[in-house]
N, C-alpha and C positions, 0 to 999 in steps of 0.2 A: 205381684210386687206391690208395692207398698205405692199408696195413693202420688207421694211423690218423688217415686222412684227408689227412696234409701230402703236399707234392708235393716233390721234386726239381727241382733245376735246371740243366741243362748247356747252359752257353754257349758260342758257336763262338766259334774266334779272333779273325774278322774282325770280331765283333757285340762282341768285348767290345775293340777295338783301337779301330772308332770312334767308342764309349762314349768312352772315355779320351783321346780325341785331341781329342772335342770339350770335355770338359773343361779338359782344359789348354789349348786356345786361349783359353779364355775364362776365366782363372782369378778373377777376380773379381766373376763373375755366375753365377744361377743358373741352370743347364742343362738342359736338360730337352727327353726323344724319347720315338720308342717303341719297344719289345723286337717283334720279329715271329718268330714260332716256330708249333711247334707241338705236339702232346702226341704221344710217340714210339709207332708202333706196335709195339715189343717190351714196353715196358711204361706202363701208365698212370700209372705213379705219377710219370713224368718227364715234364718238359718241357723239350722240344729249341729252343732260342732259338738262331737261323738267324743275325739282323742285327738290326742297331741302324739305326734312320732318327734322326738330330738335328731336330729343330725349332725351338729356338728357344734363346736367353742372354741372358734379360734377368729382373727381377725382377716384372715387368708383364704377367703371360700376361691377354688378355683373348681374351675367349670366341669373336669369331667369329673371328678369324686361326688359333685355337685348333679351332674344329669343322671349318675349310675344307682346314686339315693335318692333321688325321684322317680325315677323308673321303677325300683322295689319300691316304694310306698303306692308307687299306682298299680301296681300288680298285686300287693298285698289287700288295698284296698282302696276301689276305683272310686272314690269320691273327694281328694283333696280339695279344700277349699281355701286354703289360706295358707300366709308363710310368715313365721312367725319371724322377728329379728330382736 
């Protein structure tokens, strides 16, 4: 980690293109996925954020649609590191 404590963060093109794409589709709800990365092995103090998953554009997140789309993205790929809103 990073000398005092904070981390870094390097987002790939493609993770921050369908961040924004699924924003603007949906411009008048709130949107919300998750970051899947992982922490880089040259240095700890970064975290390399691979892809963006979208899950959902509404203001209404309830919980099990919510843990049933987390469960597939951890099984699809064990690395989430963030959640986007």
């Amino acid at each position: 980690m990073g000398g005092n404590g904070e981390l870094k963060y390097e987002i790939s093109q493609n993770a921050y293109i369908k961040l924004v794409l699924h924003s603007l589709r949906h411009k008048t709800a709130a949107v919300n996925g998750v970051l899947v990365g992982r922490i880089s092995p040259k240095d700890e103090g970064v975290v390399e954020i691979s892809d963006s998953v979208p899950l959902f554009h509404s203001n209404l997140a309830l919980l099990p649609p919510l843990e049933i789309s987390l469960i597939m993205v951890t099984l699809s790929s064990p690395s989430p590191v963030d959640f986007y809103i």
